[in-house]
C-alpha positions in Angstrom: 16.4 -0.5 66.6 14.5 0.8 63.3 16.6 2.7 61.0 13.2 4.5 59.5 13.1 7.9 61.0 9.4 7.8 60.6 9.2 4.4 63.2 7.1 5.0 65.6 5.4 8.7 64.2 1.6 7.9 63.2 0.4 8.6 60.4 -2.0 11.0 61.7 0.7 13.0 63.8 2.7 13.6 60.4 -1.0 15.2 58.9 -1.6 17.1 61.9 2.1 18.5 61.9 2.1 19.2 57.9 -1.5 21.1 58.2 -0.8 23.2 61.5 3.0 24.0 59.3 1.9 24.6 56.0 -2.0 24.4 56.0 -4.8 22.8 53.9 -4.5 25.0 50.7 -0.9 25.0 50.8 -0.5 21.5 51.9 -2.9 20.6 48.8 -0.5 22.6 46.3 2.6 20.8 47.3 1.1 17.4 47.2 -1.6 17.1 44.6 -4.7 14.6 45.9 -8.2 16.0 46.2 -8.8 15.2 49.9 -6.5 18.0 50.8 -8.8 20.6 48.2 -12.0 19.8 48.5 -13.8 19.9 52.4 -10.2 18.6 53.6 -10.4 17.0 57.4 -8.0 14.7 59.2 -10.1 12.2 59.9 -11.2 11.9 55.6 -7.4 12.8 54.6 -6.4 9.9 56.9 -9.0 7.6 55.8 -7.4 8.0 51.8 -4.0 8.2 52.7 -4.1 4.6 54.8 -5.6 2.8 51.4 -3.9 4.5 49.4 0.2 4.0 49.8 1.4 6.3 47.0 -0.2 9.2 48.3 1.0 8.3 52.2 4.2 7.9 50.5 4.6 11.5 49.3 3.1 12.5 52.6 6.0 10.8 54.6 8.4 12.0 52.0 7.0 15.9 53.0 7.1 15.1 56.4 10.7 14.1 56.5 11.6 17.1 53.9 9.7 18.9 56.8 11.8 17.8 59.3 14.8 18.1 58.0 16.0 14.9 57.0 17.4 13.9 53.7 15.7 11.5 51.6 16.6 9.6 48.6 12.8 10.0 47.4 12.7 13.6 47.0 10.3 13.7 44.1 6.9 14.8 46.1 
């Protein structure tokens, strides 16, 4: 068994949860990267985030801020 509370939630469930939560302009001001600013989409926003792993990294650190859990990585 995985000790990662992420193992097994896709990368695109964590966007779609964090938009439908905070939403595009709000998810762009709490983690700074364009795709979430300028004509934001999932599909674009997930295309970035998989080559690009310090931006997926403060999404995953949001998304476990989000819910709930404690993270040694809180710096977003």
């Amino acid at each position: 068994m995985s000790n990662d509370p992420l193992h097994g939630i896709t990368l695109e469930r964590m966007l779609t949860e964090l938009v439908d939560e905070y939403g595009w302009d709000d998810l762009a001001f709490r983690i700074r990267i364009n795709c979430f600013k300028n004509d934001p989409s999932i599909k674009s926003s997930l295309k970035f985030l998989r080559r690009t792993d310090w931006a997926r990294n403060k999404v995953e650190i949001l998304y476990k801020q989000f819910l709930g859990l404690k993270d040694p990585e809180r710096r977003i």
